[in-house]
N, CA, C, O and CB atoms as a CASP TS submission, in Angstrom:
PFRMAT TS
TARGET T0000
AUTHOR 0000-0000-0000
METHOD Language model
MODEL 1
PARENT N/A
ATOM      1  N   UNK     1     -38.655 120.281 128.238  1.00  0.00           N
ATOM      2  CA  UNK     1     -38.366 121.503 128.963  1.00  0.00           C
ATOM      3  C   UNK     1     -39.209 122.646 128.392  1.00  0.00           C
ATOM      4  O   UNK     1     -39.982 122.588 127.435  1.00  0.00           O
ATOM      5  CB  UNK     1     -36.855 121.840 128.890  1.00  0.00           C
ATOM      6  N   UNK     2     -38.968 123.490 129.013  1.00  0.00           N
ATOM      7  CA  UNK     2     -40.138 125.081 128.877  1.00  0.00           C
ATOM      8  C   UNK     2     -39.701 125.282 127.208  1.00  0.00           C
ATOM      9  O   UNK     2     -40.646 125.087 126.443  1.00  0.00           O
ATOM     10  CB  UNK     2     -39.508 127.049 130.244  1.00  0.00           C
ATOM     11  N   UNK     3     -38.549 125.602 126.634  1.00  0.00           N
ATOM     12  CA  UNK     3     -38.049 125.846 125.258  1.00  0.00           C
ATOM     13  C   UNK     3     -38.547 124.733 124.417  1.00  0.00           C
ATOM     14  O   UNK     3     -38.744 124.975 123.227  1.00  0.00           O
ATOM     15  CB  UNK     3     -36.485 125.941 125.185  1.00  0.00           C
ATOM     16  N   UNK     4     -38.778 123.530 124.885  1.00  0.00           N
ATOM     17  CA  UNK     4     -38.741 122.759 123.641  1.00  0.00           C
ATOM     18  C   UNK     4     -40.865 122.867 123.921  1.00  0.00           C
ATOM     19  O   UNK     4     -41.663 123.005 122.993  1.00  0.00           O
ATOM     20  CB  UNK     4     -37.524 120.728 123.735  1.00  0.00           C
ATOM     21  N   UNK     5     -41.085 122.799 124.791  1.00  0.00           N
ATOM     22  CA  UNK     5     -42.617 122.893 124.542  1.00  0.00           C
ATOM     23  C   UNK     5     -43.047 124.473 124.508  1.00  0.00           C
ATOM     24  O   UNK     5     -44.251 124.676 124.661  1.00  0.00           O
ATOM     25  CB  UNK     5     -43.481 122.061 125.806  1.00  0.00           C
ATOM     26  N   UNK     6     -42.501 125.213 124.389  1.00  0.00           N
ATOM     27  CA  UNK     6     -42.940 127.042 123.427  1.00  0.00           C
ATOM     28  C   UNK     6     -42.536 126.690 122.320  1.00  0.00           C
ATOM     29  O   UNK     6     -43.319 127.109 121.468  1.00  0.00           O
ATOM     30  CB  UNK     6     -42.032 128.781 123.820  1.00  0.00           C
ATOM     31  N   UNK     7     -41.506 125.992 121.777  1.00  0.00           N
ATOM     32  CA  UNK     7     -41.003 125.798 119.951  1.00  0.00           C
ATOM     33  C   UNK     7     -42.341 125.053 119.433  1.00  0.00           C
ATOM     34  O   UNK     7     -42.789 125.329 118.320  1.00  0.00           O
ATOM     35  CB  UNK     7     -39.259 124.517 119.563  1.00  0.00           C
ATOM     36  N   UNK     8     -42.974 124.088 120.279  1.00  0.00           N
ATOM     37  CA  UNK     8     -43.505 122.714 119.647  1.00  0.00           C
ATOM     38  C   UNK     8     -44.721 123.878 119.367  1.00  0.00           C
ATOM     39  O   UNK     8     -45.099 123.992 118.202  1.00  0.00           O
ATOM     40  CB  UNK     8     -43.802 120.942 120.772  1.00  0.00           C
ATOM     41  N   UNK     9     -45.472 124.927 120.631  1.00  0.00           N
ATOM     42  CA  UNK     9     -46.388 125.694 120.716  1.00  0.00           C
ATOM     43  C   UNK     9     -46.466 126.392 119.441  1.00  0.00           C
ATOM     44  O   UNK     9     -47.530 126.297 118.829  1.00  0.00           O
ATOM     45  CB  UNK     9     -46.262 126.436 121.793  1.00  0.00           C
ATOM     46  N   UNK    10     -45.349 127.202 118.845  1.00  0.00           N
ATOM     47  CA  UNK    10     -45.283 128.276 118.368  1.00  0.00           C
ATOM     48  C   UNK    10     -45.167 127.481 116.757  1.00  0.00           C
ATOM     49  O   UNK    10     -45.399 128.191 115.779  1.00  0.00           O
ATOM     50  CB  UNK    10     -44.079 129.286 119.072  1.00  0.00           C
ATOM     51  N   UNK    11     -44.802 125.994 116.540  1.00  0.00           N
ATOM     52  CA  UNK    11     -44.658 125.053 115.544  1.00  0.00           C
ATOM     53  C   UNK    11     -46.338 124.361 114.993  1.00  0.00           C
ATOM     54  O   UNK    11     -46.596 123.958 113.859  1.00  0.00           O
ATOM     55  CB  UNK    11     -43.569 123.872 116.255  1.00  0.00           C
ATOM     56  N   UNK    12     -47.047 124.389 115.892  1.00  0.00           N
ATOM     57  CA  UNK    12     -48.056 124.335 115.881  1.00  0.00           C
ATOM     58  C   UNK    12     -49.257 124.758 115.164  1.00  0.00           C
ATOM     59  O   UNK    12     -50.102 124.161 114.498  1.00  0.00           O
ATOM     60  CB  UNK    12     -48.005 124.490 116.548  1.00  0.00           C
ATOM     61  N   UNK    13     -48.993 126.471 115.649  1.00  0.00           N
ATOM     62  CA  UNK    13     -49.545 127.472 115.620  1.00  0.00           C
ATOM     63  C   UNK    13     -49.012 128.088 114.146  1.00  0.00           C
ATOM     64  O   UNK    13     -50.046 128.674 113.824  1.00  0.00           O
ATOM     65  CB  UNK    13     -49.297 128.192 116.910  1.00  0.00           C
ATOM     66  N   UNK    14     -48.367 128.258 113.388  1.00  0.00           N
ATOM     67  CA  UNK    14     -47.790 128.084 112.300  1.00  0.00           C
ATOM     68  C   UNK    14     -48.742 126.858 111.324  1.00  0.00           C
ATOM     69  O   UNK    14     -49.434 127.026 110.320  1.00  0.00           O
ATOM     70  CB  UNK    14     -46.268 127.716 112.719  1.00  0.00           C
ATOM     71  N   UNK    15     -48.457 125.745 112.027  1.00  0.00           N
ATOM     72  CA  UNK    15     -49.403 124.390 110.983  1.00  0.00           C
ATOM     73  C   UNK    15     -50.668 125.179 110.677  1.00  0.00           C
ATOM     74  O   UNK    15     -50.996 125.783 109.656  1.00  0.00           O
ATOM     75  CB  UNK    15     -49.978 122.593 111.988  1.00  0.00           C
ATOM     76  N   UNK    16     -51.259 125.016 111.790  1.00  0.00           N
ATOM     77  CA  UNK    16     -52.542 125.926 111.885  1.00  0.00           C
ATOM     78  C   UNK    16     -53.506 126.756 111.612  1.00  0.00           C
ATOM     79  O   UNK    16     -54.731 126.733 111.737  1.00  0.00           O
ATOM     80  CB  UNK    16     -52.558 126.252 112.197  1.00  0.00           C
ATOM     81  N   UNK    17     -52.450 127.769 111.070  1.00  0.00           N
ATOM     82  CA  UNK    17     -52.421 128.939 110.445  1.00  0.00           C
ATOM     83  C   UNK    17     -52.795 130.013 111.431  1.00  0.00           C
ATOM     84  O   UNK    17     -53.036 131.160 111.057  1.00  0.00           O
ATOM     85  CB  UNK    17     -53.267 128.904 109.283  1.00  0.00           C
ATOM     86  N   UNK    18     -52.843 129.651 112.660  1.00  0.00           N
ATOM     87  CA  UNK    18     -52.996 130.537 113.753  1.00  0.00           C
ATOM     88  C   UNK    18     -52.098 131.402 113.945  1.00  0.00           C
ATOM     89  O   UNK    18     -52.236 132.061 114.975  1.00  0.00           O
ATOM     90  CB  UNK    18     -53.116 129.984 114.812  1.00  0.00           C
ATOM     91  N   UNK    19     -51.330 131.601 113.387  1.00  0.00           N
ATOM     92  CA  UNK    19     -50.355 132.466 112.628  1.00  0.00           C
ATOM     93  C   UNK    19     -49.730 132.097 111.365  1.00  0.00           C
ATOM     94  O   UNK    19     -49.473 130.997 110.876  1.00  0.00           O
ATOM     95  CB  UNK    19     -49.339 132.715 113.403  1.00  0.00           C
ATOM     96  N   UNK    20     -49.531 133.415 110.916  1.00  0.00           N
ATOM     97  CA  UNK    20     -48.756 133.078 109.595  1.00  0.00           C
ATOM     98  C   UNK    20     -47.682 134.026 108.539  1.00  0.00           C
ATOM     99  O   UNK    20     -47.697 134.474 107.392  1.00  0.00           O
ATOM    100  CB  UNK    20     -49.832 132.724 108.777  1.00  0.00           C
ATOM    101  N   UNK    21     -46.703 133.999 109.823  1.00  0.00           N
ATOM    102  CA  UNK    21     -45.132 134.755 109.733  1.00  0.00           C
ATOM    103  C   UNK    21     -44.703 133.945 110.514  1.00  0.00           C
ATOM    104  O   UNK    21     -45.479 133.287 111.206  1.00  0.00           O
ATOM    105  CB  UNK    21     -44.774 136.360 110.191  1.00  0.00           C
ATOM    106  N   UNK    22     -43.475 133.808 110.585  1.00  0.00           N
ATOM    107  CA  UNK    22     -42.296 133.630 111.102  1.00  0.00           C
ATOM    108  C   UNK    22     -41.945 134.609 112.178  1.00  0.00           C
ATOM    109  O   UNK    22     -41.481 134.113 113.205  1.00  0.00           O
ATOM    110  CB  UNK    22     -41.410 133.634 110.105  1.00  0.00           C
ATOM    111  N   UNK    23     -42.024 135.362 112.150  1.00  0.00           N
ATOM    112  CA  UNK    23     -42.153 136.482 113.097  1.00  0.00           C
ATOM    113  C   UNK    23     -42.932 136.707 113.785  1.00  0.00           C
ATOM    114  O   UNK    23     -42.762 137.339 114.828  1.00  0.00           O
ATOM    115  CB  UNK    23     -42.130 137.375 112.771  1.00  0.00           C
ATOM    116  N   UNK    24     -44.237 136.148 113.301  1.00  0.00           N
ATOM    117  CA  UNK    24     -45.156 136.386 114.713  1.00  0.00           C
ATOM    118  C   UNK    24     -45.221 135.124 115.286  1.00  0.00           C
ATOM    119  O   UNK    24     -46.164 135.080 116.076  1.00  0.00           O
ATOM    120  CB  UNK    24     -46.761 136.949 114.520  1.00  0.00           C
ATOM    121  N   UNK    25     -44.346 133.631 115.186  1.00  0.00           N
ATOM    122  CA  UNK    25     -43.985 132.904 115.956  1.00  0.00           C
ATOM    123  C   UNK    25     -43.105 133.583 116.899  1.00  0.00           C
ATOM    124  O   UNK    25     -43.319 133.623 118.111  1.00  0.00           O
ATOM    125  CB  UNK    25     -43.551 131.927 115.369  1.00  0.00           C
ATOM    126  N   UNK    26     -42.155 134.091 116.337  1.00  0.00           N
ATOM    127  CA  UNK    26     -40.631 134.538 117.297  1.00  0.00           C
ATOM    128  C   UNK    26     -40.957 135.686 117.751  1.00  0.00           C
ATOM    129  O   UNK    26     -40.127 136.378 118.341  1.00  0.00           O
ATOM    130  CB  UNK    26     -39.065 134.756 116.491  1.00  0.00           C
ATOM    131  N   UNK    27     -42.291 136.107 117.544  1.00  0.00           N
ATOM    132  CA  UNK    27     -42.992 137.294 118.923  1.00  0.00           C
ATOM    133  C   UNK    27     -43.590 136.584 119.645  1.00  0.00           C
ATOM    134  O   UNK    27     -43.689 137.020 120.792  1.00  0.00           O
ATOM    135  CB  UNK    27     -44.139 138.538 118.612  1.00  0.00           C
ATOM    136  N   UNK    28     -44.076 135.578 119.440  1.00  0.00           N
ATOM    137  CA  UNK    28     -44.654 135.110 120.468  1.00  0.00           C
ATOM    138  C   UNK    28     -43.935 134.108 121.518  1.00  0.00           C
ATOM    139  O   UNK    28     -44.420 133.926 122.634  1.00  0.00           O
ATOM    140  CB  UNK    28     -45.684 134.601 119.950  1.00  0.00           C
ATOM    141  N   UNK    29     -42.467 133.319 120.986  1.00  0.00           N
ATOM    142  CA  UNK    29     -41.720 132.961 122.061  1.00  0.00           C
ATOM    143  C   UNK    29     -40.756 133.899 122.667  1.00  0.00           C
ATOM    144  O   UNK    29     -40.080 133.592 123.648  1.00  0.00           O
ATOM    145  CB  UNK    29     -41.101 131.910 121.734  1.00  0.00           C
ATOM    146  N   UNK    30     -40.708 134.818 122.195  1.00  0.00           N
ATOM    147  CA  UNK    30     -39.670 136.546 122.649  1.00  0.00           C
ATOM    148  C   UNK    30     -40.728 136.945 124.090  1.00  0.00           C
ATOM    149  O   UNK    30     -40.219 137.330 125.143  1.00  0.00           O
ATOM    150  CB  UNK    30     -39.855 138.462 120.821  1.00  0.00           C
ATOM    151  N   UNK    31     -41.943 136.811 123.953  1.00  0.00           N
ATOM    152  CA  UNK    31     -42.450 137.295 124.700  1.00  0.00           C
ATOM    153  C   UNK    31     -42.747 136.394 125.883  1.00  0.00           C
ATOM    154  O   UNK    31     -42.688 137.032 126.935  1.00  0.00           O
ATOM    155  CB  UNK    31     -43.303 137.837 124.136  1.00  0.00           C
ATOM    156  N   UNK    32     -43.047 135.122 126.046  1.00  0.00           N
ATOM    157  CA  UNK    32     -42.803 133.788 126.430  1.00  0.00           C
ATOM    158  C   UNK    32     -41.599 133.897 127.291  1.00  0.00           C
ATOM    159  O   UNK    32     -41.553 133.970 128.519  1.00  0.00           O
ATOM    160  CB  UNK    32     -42.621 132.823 125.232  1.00  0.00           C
ATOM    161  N   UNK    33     -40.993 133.895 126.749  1.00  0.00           N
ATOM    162  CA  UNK    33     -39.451 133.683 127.319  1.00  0.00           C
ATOM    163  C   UNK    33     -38.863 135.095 128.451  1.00  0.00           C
ATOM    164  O   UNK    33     -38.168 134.982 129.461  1.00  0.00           O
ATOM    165  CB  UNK    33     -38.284 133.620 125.688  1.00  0.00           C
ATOM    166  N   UNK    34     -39.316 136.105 127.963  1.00  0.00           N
ATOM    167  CA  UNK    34     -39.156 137.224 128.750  1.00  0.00           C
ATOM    168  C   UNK    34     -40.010 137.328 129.628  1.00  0.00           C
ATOM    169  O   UNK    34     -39.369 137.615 130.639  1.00  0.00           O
ATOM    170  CB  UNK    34     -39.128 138.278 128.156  1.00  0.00           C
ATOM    171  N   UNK    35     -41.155 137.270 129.903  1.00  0.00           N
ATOM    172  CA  UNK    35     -42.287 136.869 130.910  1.00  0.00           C
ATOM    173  C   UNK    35     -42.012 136.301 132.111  1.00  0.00           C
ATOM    174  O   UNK    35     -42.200 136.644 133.278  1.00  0.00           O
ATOM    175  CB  UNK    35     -43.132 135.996 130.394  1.00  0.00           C
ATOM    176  N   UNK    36     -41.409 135.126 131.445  1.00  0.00           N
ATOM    177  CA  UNK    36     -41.332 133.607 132.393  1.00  0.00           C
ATOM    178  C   UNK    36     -39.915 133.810 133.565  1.00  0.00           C
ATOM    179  O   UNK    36     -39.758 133.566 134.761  1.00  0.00           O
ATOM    180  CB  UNK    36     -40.906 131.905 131.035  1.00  0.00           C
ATOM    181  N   UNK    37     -38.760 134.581 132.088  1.00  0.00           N
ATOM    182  CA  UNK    37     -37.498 134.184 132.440  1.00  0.00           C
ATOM    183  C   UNK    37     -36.407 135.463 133.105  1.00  0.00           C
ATOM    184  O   UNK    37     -35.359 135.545 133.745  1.00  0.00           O
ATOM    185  CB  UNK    37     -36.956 133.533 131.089  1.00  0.00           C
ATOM    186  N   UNK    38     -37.685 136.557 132.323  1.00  0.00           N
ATOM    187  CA  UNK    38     -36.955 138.416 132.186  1.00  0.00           C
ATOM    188  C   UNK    38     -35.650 138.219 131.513  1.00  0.00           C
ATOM    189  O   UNK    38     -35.164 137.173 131.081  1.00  0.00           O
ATOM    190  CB  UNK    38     -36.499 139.397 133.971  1.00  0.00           C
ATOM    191  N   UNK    39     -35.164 139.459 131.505  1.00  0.00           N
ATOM    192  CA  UNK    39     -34.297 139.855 130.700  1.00  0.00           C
ATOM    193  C   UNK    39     -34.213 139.962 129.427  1.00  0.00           C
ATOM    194  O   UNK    39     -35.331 139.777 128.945  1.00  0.00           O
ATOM    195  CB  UNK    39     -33.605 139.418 130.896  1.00  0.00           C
ATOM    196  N   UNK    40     -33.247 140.221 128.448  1.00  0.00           N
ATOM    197  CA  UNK    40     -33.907 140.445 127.029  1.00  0.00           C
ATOM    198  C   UNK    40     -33.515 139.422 126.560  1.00  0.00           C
ATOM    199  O   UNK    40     -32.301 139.365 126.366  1.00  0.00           O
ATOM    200  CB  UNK    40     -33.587 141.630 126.133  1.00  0.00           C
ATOM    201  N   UNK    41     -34.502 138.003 126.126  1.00  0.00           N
ATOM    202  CA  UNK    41     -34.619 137.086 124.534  1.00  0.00           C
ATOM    203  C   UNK    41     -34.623 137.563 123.347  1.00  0.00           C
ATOM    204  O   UNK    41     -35.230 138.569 122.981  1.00  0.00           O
ATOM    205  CB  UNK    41     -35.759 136.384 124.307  1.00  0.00           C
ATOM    206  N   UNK    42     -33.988 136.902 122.735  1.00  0.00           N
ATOM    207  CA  UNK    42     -33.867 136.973 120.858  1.00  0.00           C
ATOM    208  C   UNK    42     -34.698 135.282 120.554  1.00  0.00           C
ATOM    209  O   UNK    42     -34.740 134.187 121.116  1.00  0.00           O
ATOM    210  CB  UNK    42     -31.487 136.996 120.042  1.00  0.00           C
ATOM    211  N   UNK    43     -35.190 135.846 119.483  1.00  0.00           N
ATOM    212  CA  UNK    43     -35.643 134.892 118.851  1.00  0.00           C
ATOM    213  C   UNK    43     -35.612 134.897 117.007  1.00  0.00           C
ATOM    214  O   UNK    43     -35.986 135.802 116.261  1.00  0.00           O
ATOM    215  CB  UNK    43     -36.944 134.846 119.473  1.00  0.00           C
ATOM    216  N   UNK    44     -35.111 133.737 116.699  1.00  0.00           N
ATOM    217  CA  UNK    44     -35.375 133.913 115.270  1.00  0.00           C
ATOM    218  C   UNK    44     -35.603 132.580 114.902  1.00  0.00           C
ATOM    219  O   UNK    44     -34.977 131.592 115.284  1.00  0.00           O
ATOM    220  CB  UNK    44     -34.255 134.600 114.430  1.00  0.00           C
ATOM    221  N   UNK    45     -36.424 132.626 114.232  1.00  0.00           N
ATOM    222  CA  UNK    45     -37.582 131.187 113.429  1.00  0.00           C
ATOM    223  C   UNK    45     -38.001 131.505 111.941  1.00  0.00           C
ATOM    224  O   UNK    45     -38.710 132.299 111.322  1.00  0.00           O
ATOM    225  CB  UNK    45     -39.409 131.006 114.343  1.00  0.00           C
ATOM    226  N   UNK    46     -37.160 130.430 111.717  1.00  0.00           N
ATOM    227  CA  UNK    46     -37.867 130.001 110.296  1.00  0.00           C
ATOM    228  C   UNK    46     -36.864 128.451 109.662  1.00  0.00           C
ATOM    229  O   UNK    46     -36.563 127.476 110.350  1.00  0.00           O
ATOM    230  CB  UNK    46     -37.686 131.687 108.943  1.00  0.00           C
ATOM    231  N   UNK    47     -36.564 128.652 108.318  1.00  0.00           N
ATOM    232  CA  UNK    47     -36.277 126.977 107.511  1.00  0.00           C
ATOM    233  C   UNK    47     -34.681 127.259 107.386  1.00  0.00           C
ATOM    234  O   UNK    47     -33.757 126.569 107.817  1.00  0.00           O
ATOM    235  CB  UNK    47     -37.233 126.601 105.515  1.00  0.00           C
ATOM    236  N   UNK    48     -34.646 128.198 106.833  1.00  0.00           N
ATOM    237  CA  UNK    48     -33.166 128.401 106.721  1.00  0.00           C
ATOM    238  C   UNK    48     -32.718 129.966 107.202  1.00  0.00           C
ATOM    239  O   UNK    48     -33.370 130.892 106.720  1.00  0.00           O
ATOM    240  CB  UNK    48     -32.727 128.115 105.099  1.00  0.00           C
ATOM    241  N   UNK    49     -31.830 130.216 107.961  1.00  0.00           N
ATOM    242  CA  UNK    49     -31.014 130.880 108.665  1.00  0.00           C
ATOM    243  C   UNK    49     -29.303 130.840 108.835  1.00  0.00           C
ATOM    244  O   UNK    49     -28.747 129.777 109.108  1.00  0.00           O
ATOM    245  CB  UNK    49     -31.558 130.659 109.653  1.00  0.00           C
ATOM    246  N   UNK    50     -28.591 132.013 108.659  1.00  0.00           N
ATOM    247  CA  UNK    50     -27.394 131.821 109.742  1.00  0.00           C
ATOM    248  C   UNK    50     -27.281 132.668 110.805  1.00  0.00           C
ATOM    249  O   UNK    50     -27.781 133.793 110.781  1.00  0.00           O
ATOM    250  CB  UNK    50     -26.122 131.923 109.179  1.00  0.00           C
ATOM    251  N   UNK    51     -26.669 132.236 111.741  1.00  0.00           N
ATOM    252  CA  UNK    51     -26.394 133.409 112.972  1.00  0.00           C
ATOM    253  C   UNK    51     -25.223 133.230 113.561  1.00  0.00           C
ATOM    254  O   UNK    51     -24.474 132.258 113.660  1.00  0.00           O
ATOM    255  CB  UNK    51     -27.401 133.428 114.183  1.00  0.00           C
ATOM    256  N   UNK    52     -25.186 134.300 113.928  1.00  0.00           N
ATOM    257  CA  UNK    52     -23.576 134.532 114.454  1.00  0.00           C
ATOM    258  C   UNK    52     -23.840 135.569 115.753  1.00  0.00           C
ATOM    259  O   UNK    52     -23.877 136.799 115.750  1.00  0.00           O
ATOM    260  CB  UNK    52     -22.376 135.404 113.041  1.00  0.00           C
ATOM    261  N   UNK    53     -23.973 134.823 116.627  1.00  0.00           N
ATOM    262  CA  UNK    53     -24.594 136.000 118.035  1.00  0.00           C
ATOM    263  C   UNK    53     -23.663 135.733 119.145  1.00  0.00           C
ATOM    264  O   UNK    53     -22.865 134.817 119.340  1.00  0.00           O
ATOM    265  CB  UNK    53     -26.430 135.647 118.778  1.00  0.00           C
ATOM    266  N   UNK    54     -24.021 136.909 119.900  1.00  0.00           N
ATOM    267  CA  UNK    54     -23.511 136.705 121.640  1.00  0.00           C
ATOM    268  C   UNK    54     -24.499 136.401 122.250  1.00  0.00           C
ATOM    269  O   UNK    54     -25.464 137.158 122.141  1.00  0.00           O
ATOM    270  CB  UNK    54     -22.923 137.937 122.506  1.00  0.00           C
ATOM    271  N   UNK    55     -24.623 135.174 123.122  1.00  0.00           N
ATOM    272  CA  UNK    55     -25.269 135.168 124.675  1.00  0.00           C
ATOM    273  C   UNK    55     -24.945 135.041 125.567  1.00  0.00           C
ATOM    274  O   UNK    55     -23.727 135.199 125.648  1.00  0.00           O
ATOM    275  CB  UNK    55     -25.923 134.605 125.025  1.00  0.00           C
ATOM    276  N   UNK    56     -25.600 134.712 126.779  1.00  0.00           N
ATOM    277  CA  UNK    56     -24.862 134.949 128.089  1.00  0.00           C
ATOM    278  C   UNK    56     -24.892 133.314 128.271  1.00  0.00           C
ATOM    279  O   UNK    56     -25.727 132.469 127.946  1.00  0.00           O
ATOM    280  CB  UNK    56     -25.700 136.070 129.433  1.00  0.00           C
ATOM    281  N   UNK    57     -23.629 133.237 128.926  1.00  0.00           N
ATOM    282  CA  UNK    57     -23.125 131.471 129.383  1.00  0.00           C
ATOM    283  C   UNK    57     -24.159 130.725 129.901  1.00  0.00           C
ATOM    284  O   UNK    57     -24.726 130.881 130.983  1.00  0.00           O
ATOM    285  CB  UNK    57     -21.946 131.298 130.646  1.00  0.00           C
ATOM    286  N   UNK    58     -24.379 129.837 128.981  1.00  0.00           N
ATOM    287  CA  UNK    58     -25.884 128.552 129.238  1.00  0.00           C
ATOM    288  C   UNK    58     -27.397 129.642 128.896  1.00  0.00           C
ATOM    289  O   UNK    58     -28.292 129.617 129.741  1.00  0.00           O
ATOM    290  CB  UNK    58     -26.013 127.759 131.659  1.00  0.00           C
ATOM    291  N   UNK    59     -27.520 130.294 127.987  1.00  0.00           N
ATOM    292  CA  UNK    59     -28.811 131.101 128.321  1.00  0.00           C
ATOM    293  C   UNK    59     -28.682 131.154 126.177  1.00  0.00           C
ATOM    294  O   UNK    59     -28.350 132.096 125.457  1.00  0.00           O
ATOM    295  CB  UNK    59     -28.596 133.119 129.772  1.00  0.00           C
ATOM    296  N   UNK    60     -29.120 129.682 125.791  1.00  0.00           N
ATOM    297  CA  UNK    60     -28.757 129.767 123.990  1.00  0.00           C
ATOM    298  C   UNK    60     -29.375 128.436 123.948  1.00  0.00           C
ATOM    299  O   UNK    60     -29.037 127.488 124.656  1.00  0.00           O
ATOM    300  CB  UNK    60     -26.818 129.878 123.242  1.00  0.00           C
ATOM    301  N   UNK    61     -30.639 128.436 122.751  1.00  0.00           N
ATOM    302  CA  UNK    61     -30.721 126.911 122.689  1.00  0.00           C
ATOM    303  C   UNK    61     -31.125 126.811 121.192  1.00  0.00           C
ATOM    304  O   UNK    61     -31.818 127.655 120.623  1.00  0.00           O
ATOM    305  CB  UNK    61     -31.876 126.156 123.817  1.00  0.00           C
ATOM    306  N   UNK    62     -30.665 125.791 120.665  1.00  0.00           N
ATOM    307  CA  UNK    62     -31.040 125.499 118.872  1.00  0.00           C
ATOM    308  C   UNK    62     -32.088 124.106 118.898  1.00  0.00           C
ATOM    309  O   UNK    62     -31.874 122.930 119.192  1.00  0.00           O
ATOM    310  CB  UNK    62     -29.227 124.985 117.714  1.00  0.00           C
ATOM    311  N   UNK    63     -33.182 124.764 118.494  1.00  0.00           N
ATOM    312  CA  UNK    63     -34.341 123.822 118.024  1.00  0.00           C
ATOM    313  C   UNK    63     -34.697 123.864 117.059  1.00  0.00           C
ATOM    314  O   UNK    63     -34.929 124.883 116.409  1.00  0.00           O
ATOM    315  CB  UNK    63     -35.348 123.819 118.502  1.00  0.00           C
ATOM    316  N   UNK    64     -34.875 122.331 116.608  1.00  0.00           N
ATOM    317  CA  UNK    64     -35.522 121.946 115.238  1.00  0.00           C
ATOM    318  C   UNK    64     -36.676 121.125 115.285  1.00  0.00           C
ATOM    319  O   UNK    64     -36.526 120.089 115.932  1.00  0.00           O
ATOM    320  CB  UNK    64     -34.599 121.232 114.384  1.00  0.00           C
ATOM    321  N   UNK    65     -37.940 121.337 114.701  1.00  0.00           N
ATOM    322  CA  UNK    65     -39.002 120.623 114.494  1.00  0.00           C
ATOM    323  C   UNK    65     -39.999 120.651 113.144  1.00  0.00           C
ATOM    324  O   UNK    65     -40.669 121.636 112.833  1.00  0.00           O
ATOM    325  CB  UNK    65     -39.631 120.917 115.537  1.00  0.00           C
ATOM    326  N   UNK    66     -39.979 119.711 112.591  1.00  0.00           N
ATOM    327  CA  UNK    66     -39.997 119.282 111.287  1.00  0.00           C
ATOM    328  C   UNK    66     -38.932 120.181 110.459  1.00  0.00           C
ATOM    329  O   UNK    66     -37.740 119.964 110.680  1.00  0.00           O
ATOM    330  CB  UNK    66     -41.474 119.371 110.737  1.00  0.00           C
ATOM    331  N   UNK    67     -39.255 121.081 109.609  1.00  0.00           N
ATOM    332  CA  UNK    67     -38.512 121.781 108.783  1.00  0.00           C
ATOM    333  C   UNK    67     -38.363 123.262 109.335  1.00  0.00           C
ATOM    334  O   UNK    67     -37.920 124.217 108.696  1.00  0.00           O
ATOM    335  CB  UNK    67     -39.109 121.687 107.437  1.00  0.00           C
ATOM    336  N   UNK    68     -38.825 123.267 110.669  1.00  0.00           N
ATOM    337  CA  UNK    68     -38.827 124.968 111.282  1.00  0.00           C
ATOM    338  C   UNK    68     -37.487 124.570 112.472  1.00  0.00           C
ATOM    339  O   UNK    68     -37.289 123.463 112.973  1.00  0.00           O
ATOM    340  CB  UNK    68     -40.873 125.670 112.315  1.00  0.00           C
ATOM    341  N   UNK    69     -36.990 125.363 112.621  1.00  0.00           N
ATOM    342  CA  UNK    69     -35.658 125.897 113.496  1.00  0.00           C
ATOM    343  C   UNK    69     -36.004 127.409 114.071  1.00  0.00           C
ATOM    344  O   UNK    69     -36.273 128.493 113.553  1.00  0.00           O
ATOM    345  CB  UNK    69     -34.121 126.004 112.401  1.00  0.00           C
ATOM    346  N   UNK    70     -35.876 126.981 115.214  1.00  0.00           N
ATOM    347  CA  UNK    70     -35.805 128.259 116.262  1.00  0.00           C
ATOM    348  C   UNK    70     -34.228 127.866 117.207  1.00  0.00           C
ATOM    349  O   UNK    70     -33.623 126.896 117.663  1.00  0.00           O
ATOM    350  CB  UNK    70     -37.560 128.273 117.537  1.00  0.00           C
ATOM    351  N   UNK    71     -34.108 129.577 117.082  1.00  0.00           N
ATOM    352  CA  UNK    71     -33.004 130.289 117.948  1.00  0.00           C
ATOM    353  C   UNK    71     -33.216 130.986 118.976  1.00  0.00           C
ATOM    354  O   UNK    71     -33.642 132.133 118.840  1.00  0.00           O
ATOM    355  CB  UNK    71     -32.338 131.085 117.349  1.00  0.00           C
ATOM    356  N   UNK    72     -32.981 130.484 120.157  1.00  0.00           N
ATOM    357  CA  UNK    72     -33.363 131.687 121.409  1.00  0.00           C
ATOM    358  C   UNK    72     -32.597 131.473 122.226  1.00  0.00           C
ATOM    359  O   UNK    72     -32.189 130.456 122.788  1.00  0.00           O
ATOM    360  CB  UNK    72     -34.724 131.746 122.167  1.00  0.00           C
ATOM    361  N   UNK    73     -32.325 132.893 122.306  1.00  0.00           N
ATOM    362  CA  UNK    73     -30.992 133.497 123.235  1.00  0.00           C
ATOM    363  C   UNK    73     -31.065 134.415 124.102  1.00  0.00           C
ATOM    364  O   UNK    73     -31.863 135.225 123.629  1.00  0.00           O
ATOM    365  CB  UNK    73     -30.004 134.056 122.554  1.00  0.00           C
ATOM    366  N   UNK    74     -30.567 134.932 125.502  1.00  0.00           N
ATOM    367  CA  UNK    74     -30.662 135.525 125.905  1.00  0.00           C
ATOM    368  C   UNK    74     -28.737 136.558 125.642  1.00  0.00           C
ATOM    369  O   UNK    74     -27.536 136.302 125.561  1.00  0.00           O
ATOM    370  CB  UNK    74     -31.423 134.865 127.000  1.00  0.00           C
ATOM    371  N   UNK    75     -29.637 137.660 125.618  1.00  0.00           N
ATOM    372  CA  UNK    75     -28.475 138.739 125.543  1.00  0.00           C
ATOM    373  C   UNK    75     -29.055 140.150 126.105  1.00  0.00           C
ATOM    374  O   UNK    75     -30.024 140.727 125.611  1.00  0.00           O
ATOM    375  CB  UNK    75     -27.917 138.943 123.875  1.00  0.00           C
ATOM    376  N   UNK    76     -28.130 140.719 127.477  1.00  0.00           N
ATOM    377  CA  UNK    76     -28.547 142.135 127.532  1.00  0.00           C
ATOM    378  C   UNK    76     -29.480 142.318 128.539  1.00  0.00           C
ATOM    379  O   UNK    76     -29.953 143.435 128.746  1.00  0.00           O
ATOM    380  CB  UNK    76     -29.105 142.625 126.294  1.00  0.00           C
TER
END
């Protein structure tokens, strides 16, 4: 699906070094996701995290690939 191939994108791009933050992965699927989908996405990426959020019903997905985890949610 569109989320799991922007995580694999943005997982990639990280190996790569085509970026190299965590944050400028989760700007670049924030922006991805709002583009495609509108409304306001959250994104947060990296190894270890907790979260405790609101989203809107079915609009939340938890991905893991190798040792990176992304969170993206829509809220708002």
């Amino acid at each position: 699906a569109f989320a799991v191939e922007a995580a694999k994108k943005g997982y990639i791009a990280l190996l790569k070094n085509d970026l190299k933050y965590w944050q400028e992965a989760a700007q670049m699927l924030k922006e991805e996701f709002d583009a495609s989908f509108g409304g306001s996405w959250h994104v947060i990426v990296g190894q270890h995290f907790g979260a405790y959020v609101t989203h809107e019903a079915k609009q939340m997905i938890y991905i893991a690939i190798g040792p990176v985890n992304f969170l993206i949610y829509r809220h708002g």
